[in-house]
C-alpha positions in Angstrom: 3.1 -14.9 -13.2 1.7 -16.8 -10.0 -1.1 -14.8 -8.0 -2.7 -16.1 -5.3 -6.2 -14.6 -4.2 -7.7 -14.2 -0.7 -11.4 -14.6 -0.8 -12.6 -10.8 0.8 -9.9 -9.5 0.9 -8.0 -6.7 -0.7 -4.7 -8.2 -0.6 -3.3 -10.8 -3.2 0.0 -12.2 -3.3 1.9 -12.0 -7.1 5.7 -13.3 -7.0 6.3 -13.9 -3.7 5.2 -9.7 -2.6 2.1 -8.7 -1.3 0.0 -6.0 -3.1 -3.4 -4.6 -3.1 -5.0 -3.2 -6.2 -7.0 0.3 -6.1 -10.7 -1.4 -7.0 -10.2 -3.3 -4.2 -9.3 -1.0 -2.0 -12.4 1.7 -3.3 -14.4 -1.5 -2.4 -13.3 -2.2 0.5 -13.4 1.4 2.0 -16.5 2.3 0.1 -15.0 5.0 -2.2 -15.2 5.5 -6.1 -12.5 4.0 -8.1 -11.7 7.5 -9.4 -11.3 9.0 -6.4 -9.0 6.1 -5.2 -7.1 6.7 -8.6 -7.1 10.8 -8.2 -5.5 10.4 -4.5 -2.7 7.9 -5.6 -2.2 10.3 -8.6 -1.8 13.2 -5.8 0.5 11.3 -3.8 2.6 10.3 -6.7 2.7 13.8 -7.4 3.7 14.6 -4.2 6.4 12.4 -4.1 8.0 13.3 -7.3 8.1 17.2 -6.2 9.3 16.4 -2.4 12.2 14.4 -4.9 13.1 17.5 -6.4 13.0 20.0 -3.7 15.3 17.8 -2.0 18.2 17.3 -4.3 20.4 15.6 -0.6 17.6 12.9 0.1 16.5 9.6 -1.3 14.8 9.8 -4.3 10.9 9.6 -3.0 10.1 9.9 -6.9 11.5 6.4 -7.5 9.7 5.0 -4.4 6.3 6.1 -5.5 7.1 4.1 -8.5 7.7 1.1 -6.9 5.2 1.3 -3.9 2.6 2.5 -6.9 2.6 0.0 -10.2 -0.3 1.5 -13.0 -1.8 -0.9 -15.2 -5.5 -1.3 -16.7 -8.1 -3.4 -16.6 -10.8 -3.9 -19.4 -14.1 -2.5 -17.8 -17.8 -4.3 -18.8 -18.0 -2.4 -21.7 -14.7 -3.5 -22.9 -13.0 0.0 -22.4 -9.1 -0.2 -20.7 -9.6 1.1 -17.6 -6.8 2.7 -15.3 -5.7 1.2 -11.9 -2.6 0.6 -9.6 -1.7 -2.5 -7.7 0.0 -0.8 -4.4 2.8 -2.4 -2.0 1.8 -2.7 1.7 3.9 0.9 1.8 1.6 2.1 -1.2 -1.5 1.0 0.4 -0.5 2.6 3.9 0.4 5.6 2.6 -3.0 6.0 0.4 -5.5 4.8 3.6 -4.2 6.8 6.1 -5.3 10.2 4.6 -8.7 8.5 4.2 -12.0 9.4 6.3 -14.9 7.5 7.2 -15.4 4.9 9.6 -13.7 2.1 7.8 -10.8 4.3 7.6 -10.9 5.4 11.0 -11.0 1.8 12.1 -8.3 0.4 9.9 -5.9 3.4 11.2 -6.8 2.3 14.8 -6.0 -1.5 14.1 -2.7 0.0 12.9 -2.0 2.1 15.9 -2.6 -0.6 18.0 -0.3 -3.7 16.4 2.3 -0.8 16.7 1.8 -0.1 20.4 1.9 -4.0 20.8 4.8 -4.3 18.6 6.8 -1.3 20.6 5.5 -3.2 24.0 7.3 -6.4 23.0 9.9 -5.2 22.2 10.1 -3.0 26.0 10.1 -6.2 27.5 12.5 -7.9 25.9 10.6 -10.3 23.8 11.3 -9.5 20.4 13.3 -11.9 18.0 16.5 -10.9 16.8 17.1 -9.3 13.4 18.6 -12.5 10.7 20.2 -11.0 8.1 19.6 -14.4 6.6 15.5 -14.4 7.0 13.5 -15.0 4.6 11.3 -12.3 5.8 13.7 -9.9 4.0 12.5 -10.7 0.4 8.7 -9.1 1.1 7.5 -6.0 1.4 
């Protein structure tokens, strides 16, 4: 398994997709690892009853599986540790019902690429959907 690590950031790259993992991202936006894990555990729940309740619609259950991978890590005392590697969708998901100002900044930034990305494409200058792209294969 190839993984390719970004010095400060939370990101890392493993096969070809792009995935941030929930110590990294308590890290970066100053939480507690267990409160990282409890809210990914609360969407997941979410997910998985919003799949039920809605019998007609895609299967949001099997999305939080895929947007939300568990694994462990050993700790310093050599305990296994819980903790999910997310999907940019994963990761989204989870920071926007954050608070603080690192949240409230990295919600803004997000905001903003999408007001430039709707702007381009007003005027015309977007690139044209290839089915073909490379840009397909990550999330």
């Amino acid at each position: 398994m190839s993984q390719t690590m970004v010095q400060n950031a939370i990101c890392f790259v493993r096969n070809g997709a792009v995935y941030a993992n929930s110590r990294d991202v308590a890290a970066f936006f100053e939480k507690r690892h267990d409160h990282v894990l409890r809210d990914v555990r609360a969407i997941k729940h979410e997910m998985r009853i919003n799949s039920l309740e809605n019998k007609d619609g895609p299967k949001i259950g099997d999305i939080s599986e895929a947007w939300f991978i568990a694994s462990t890590y050993t700790d310093g005392s050599g305990r296994r540790q819980d903790q999910f590697d997310m999907t940019r969708d994963g990761f989204t998901l989870l920071a926007m019902g954050f608070t603080g100002a690192k949240a409230l900044a990295f919600k803004i930034r997000y905001i903003q690429r999408f007001n430039e990305m709707e702007a381009a494409l007003r005027a015309g200058t977007h690139q044209q959907h290839n089915p073909t792209s490379q840009d397909d294969e990550h999330p």
